[in-house]
LUMGULUM-738404 format. One record per residue (C-alpha): y, z, x. Coordinates in steps of 0.5 Angstrom, whole numbers. Each point is the difference from the previous one (the first is absolute). Layout:
<rec Y="Y" Z="Z" X="X"/>
...
% end
This chain:
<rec Y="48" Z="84" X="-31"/>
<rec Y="-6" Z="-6" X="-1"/>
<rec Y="-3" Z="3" X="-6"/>
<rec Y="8" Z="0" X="-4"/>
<rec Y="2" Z="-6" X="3"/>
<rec Y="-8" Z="-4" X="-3"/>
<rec Y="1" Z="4" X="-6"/>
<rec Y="8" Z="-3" X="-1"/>
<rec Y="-2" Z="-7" X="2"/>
<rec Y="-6" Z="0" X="-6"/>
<rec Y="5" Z="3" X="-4"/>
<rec Y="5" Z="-7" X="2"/>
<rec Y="-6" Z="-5" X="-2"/>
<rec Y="2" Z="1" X="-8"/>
<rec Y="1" Z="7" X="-1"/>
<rec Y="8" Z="1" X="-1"/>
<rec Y="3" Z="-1" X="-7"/>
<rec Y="6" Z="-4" X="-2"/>
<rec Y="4" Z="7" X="0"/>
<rec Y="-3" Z="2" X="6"/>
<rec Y="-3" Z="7" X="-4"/>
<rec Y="-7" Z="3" X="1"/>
<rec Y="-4" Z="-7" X="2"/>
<rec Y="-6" Z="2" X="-5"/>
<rec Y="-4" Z="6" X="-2"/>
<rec Y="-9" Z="-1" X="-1"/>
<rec Y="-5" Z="4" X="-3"/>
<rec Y="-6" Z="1" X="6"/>
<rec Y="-6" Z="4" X="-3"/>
<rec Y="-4" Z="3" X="5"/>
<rec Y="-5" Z="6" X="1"/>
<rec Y="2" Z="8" X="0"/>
<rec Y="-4" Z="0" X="8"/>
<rec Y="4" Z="4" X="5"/>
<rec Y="2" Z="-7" X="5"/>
<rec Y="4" Z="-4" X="-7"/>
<rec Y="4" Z="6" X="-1"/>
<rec Y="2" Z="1" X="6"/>
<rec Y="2" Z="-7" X="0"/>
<rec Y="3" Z="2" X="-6"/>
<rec Y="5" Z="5" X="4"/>
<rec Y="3" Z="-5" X="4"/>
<rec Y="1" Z="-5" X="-6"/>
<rec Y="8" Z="1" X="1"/>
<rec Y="0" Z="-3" X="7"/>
<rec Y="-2" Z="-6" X="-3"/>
<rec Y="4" Z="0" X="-6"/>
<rec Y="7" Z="2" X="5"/>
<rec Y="-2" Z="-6" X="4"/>
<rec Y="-2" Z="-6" X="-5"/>
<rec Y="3" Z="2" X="-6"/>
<rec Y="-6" Z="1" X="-4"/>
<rec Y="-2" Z="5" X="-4"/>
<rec Y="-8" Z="3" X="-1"/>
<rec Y="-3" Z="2" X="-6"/>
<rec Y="-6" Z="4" X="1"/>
<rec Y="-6" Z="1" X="-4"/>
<rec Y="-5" Z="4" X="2"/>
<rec Y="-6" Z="1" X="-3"/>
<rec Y="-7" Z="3" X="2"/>
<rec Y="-5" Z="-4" X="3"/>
<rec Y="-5" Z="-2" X="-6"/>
<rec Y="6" Z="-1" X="-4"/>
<rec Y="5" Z="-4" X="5"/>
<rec Y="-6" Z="-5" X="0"/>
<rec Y="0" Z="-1" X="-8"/>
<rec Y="7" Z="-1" X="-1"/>
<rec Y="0" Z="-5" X="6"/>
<rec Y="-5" Z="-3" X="-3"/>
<rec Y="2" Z="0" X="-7"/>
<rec Y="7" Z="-3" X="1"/>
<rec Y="-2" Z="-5" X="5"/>
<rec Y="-5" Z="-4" X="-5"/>
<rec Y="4" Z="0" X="-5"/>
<rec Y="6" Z="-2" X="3"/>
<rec Y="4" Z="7" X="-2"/>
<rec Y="5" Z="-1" X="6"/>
<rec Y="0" Z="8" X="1"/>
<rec Y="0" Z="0" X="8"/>
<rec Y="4" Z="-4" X="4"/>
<rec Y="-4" Z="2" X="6"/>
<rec Y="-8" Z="3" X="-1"/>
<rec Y="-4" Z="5" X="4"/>
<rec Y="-6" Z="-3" X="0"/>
<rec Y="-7" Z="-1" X="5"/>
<rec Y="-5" Z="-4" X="4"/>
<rec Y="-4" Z="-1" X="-8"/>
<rec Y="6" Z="-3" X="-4"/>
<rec Y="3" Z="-3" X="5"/>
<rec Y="-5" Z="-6" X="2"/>
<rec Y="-1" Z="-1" X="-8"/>
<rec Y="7" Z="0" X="-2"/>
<rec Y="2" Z="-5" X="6"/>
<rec Y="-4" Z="-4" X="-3"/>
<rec Y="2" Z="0" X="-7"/>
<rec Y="6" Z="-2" X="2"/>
<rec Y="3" Z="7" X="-3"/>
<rec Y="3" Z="3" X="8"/>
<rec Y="5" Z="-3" X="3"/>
<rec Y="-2" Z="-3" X="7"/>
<rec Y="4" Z="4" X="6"/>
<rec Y="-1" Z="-7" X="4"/>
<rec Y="8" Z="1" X="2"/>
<rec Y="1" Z="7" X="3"/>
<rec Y="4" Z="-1" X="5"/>
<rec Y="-1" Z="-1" X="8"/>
<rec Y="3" Z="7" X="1"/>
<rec Y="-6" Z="3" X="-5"/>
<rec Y="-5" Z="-3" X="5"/>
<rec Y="-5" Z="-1" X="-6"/>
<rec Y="-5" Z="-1" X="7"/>
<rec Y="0" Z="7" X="2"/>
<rec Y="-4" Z="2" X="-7"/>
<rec Y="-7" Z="2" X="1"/>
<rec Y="-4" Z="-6" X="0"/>
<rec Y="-5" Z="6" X="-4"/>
<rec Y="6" Z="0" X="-6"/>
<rec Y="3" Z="-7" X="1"/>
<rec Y="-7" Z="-2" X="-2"/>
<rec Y="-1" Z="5" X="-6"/>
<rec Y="7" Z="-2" X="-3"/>
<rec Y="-1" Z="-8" X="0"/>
<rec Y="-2" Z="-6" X="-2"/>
<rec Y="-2" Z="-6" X="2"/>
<rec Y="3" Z="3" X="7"/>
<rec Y="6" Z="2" X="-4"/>
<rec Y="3" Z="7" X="0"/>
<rec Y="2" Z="2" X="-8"/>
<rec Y="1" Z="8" X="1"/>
<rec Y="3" Z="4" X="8"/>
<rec Y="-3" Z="6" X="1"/>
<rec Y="4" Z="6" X="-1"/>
<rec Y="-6" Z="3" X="4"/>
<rec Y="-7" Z="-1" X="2"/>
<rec Y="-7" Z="4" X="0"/>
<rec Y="-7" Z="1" X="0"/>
<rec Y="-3" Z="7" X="-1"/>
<rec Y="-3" Z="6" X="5"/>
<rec Y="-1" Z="6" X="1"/>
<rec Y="5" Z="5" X="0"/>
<rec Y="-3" Z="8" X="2"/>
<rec Y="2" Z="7" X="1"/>
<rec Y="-1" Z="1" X="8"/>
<rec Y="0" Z="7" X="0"/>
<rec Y="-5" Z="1" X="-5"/>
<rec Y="-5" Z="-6" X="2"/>
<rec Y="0" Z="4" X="7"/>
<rec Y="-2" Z="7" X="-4"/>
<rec Y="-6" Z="-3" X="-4"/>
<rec Y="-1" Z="-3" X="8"/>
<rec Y="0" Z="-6" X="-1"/>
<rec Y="3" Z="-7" X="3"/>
<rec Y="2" Z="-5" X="-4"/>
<rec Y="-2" Z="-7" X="3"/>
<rec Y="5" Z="-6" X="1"/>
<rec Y="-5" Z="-4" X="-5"/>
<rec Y="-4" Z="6" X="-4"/>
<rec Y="-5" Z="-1" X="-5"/>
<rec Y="-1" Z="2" X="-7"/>
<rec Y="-5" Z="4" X="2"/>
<rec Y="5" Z="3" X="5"/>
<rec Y="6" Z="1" X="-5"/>
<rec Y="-5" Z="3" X="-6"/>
<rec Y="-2" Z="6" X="5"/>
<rec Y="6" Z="1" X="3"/>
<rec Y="3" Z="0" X="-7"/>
<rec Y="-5" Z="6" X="-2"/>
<rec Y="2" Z="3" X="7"/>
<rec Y="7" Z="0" X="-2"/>
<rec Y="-1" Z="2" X="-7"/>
<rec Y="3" Z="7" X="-2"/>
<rec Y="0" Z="1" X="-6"/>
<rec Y="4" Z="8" X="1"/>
<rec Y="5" Z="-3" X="2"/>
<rec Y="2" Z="-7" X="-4"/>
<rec Y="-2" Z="-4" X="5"/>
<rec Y="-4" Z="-6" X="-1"/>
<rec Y="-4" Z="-4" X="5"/>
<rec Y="1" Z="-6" X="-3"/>
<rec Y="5" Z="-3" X="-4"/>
<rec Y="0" Z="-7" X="-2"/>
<rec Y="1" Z="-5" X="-6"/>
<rec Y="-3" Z="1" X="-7"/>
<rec Y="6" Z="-3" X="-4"/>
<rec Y="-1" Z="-6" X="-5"/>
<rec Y="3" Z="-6" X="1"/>
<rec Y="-2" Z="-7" X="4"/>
<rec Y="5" Z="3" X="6"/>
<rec Y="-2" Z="7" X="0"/>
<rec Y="-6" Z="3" X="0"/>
<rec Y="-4" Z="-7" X="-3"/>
<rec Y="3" Z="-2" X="9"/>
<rec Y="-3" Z="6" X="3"/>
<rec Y="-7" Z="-1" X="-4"/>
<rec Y="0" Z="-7" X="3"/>
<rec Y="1" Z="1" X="6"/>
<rec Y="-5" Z="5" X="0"/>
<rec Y="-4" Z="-5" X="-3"/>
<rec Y="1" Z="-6" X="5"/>
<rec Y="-2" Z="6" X="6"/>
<rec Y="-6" Z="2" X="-4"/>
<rec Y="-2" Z="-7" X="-1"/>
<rec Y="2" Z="0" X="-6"/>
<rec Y="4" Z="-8" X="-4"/>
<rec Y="3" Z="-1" X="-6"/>
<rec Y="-3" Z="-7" X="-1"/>
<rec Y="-6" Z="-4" X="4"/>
<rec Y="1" Z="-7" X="1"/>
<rec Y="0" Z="-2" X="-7"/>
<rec Y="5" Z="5" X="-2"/>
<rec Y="-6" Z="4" X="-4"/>
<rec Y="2" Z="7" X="0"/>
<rec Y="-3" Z="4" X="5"/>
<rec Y="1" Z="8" X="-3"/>
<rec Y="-8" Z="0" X="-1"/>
<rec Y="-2" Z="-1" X="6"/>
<rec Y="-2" Z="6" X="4"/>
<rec Y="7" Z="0" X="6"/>
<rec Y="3" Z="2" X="-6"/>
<rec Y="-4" Z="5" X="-2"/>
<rec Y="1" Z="4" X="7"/>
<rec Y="7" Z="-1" X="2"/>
<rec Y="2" Z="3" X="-8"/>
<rec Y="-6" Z="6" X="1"/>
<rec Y="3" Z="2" X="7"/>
<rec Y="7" Z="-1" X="-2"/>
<rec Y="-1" Z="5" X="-7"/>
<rec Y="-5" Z="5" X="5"/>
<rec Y="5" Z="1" X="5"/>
<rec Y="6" Z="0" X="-4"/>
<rec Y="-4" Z="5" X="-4"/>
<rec Y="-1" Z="5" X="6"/>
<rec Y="6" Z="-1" X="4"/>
<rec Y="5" Z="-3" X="-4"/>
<rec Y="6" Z="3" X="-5"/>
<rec Y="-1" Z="2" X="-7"/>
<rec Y="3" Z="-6" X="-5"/>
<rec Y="-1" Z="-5" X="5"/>
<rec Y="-1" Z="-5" X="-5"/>
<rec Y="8" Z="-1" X="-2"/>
<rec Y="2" Z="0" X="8"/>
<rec Y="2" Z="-6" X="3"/>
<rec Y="5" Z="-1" X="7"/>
<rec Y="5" Z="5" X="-2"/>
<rec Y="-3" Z="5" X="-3"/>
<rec Y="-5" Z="0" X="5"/>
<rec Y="7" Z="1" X="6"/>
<rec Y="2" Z="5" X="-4"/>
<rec Y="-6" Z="4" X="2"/>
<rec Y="-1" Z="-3" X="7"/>
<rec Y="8" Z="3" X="1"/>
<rec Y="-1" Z="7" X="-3"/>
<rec Y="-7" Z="1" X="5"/>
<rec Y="-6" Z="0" X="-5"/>
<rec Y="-3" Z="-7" X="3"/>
<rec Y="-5" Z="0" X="6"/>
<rec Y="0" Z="-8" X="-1"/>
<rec Y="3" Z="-5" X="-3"/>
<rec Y="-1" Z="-7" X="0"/>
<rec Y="5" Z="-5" X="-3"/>
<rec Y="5" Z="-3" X="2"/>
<rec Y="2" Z="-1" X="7"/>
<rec Y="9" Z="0" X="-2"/>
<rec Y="-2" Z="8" X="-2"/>
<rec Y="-1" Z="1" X="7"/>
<rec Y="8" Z="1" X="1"/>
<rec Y="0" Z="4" X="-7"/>
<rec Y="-5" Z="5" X="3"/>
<rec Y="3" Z="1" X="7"/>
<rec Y="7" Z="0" X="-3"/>
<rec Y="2" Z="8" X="1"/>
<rec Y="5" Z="0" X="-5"/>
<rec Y="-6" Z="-1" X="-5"/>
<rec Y="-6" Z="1" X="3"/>
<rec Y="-2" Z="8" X="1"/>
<rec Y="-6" Z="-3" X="5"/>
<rec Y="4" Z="-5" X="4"/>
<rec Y="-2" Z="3" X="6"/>
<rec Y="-8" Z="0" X="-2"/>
<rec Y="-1" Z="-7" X="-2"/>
<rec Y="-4" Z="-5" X="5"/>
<rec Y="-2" Z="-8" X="-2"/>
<rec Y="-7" Z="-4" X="-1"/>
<rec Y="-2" Z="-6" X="-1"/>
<rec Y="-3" Z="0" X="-9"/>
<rec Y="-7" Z="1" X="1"/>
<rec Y="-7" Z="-5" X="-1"/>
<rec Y="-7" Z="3" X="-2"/>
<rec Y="-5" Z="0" X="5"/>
<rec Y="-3" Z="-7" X="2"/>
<rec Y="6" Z="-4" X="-4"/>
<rec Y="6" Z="-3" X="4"/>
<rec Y="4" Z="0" X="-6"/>
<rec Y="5" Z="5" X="0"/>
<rec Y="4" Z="3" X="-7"/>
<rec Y="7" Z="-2" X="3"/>
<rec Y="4" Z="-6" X="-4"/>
<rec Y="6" Z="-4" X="1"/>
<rec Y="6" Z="1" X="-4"/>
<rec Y="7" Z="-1" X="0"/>
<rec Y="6" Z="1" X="-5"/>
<rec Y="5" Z="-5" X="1"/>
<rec Y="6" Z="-3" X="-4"/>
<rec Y="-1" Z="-6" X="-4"/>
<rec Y="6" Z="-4" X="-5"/>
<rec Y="-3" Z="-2" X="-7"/>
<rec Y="1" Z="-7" X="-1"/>
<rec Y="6" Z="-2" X="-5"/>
<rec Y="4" Z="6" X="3"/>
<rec Y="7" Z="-2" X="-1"/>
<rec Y="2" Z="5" X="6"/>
<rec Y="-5" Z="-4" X="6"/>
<rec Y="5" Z="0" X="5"/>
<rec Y="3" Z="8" X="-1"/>
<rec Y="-8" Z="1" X="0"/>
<rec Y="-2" Z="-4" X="7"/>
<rec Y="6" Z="4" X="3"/>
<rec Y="-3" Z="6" X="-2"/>
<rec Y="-7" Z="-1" X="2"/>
<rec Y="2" Z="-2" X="7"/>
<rec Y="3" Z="6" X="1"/>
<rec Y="-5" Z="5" X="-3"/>
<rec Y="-5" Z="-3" X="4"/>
<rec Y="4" Z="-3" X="6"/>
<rec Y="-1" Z="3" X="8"/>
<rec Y="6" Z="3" X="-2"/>
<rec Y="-1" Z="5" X="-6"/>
<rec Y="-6" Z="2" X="5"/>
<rec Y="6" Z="2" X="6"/>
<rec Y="4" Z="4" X="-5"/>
<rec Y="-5" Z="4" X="-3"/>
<rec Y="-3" Z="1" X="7"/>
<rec Y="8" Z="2" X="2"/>
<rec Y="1" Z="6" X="-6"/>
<rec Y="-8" Z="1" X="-1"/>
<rec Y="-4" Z="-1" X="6"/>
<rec Y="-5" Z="-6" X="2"/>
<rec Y="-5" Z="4" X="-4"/>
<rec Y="3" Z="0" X="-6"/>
<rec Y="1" Z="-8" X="0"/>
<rec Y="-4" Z="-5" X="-5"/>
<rec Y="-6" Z="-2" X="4"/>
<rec Y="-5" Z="-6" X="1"/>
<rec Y="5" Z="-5" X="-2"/>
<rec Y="3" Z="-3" X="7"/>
<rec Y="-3" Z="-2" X="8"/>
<rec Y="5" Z="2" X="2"/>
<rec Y="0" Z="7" X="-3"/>
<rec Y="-7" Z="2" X="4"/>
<rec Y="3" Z="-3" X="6"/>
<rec Y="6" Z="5" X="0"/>
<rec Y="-1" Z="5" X="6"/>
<rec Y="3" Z="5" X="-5"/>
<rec Y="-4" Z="-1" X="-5"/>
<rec Y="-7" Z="0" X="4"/>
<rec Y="2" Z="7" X="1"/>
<rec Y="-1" Z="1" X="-8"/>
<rec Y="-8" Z="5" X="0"/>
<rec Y="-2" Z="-4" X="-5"/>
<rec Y="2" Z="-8" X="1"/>
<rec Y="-4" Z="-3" X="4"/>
<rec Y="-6" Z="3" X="-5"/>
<rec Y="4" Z="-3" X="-5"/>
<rec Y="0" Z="-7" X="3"/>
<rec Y="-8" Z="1" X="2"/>
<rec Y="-1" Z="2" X="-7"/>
<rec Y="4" Z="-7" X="-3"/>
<rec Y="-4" Z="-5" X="5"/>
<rec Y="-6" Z="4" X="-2"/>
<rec Y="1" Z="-3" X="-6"/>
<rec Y="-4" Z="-6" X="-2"/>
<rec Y="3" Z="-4" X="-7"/>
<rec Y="-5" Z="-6" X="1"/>
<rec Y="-6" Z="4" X="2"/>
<rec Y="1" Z="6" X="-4"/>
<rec Y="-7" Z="2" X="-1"/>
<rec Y="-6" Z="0" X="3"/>
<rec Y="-3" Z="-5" X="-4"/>
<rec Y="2" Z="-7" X="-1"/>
<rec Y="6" Z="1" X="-7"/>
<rec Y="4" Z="-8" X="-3"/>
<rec Y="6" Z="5" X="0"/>
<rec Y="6" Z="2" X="5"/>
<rec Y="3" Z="8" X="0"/>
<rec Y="-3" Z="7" X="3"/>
<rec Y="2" Z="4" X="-5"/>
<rec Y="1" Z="-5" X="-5"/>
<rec Y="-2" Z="-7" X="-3"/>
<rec Y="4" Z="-5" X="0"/>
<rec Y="-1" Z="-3" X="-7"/>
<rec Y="5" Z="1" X="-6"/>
<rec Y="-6" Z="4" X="-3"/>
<rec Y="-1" Z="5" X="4"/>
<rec Y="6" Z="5" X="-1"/>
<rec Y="-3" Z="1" X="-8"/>
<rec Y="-7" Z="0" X="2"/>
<rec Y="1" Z="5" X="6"/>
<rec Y="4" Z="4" X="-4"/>
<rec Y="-5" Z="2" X="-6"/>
<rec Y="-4" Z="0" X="6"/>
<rec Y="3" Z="6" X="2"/>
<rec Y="1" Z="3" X="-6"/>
<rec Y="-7" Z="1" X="0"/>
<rec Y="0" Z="2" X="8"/>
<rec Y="5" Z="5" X="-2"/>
<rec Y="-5" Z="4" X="-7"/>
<rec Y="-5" Z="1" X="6"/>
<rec Y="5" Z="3" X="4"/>
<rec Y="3" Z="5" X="-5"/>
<rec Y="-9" Z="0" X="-3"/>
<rec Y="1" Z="-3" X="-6"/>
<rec Y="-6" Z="-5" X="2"/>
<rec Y="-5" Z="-1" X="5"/>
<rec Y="-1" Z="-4" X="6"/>
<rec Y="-5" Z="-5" X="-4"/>
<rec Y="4" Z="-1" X="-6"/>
<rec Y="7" Z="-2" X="4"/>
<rec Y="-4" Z="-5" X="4"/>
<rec Y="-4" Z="-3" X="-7"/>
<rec Y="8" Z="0" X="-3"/>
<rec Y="3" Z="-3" X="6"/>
<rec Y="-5" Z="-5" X="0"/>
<rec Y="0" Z="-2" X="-7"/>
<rec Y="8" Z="-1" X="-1"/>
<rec Y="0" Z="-4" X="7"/>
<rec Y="-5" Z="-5" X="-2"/>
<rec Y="3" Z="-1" X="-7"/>
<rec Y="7" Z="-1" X="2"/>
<rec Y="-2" Z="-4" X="5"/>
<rec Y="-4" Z="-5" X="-4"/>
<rec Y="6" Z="0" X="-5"/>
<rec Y="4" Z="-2" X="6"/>
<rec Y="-5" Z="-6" X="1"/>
<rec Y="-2" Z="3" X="7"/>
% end
């Protein structure tokens, strides 16, 4: 078999011990989302074809983000393998803290990688993190209950169209919310979707002297219409959901839409775990009337080896096979095509099989959408969609949204989050010289 046959020559490079026992084992710290713990599962395959043991730590997003990044810039040496995204990967390349994946090998066809994620996960044209699987975001809605309010979702809805739908949606009686989306504080997870909205809004972090931008009026409108709508057609206790607690509603039929990540869509339309899998239909991530810009971002979680590992080799072995064509074969083989790892590979959209799957082409139309040079409709000095590609930002955004989130539990008023925000984001970036 091809996948057992690359996987046993990485292991020959220089896996084998003197006595010819377990080769290795490394520590991969990763995310609890659906897609690494189904990889999770087939870890065994690679340890019976290279000799390499896999110790997982898995841990929550928020959390896996402050681990990673702790043991990286102290040089903790935890982790032999990181999964880490679009924002760190850059930055860390430069700092010399990842190991180049410039020598994968010609069997891995680093080529066929998206030109979208192979630019995100470089520097200076060099790759420093695989994608595991890539995204941008859209809206996933119940079907059966967009027909009963009498409606029609449009391929590229407005705000304006998702806050009526919502409130059409909305049945209170029974549990069901028409709008579920992220209000979790943390950089990554609700301090993203308030960006984005942000972006569609006209909204910007920074103007081009890198002052801070949360005074200006953009902001204001894109944080009242996300609060308001929220407040009539969202869920109770919103303010503490991110990704996963807002796919367990979507699963369990209490969500008229949800807009997140485009890798949910194999999670909600999966029948084993989805009471709706039959109802749910796709959309392009929606943009106020009059702007261009819409609220989708590019993402992609991908597996990188920190500087001064002592198992480089072991780790690259892993990396090829987890993020390789034939990893994506084998989940297909035992789970489906729609249940592979999506937008990291050509060749993957190219697959007649796959271009079967309801949601892929959506998927690849909401990546390409995505912008991250261009990601505002004003002129910003920074690159990202969800995010900004400073070494700063991680700190800042998540006070941010900390301040975001105590207006979603009601703890403070639009007005004073804005003032908050744009106070603590001026002075950490006087104090870091910008």
């Amino acid at each position: 078999m091809k996948l057992k046959q690359t996987l046993l020559a990485a292991s020959a490079m220089a896996l084998v011990t003197a006595s010819g026992a377990l080769a290795q084992t490394i520590t991969v710290a990763t995310v609890n989302n659906g897609d690494m713990i189904r990889m999770q599962g087939y870890t065994d395959q690679f340890t019976e074809a290279t000799g390499i043991g896999v110790e997982w730590v898995t841990l929550e997003e928020n959390v896996l983000r402050q681990r990673v990044t702790t043991d990286i810039s102290t040089k903790g040496g935890q982790f032999d393998i990181m999964t880490i995204g679009m924002y760190e990967t850059p930055i860390w390349g430069a700092n010399g803290w990842l190991v180049p994946l410039d020598d994968l090998s010609a069997e891995y066809d680093a080529a066929d990688i998206l030109p979208a994620m192979r630019g995100g996960l470089s520097h200076e044209g060099t790759l420093y993190a695989a994608p595991f699987y890539g995204e941008s975001s859209m809206v996933m809605y119940r079907t059966d209950l967009m027909d009963k309010a009498g409606l029609e979702m449009p391929e590229a809805p407005s705000w304006e169209f998702i806050r009526e739908a919502a409130a059409a949606m909305t049945d209170r009686d029974n549990d069901i919310n028409g709008i579920c989306l992220r209000g979790k504080a943390g950089w990554g997870e609700g301090g993203a979707f308030i960006t984005v909205t942000g972006n569609s809004f006209g909204a910007r972090w920074f103007d081009e002297d890198w002052n801070a931008q949360f005074d200006q009026p953009e902001w204001k409108e894109a944080l009242t219409f996300f609060v308001d709508m929220m407040s009539e057609s969202g869920p109770a206790g919103y303010s503490t959901n991110g990704f996963n607690e807002n796919l367990s509603l979507f699963q369990q039929g209490k969500c008229g839409m949800w807009i997140d990540a485009t890798v949910a869509a194999s999670f909600v339309t999966n029948p084993n775990e989805s009471s709706v899998a039959d109802k749910v239909g796709f959309a392009l991530a929606p943009n106020k009337d009059g702007i261009e810009k819409r609220s989708n971002w590019l993402w992609a979680w991908a597996l990188a080896i920190p500087a001064g590992t002592q198992k480089e080799e072991a780790a690259k072995a892993f990396i090829e096979w987890a993020t390789s064509k034939e990893y994506i074969e084998l989940v297909a083989a035992n789970e489906g095509w729609a249940n592979v790892p999506p937008g990291t590979r050509t060749s993957l959209y190219e697959n007649p099989e796959y271009q079967k799957v309801p949601f892929a082409k959506m998927t690849l139309d909401s990546i390409n959408a995505a912008d991250p040079t261009n990601p505002t409709v004003k002129p910003v000095p920074y690159v990202g969609v969800q995010f900004v590609a400073i070494p700063e930002f991680a700190g800042i955004a998540t006070e941010v949204s900390q301040e975001f989130s105590a207006v979603y539990a009601g703890q403070q008023t639009v007005d004073e989050a804005l003032a908050k925000a744009q106070a603590l984001t001026t002075d950490a970036m006087e104090a870091a010289g910008y």
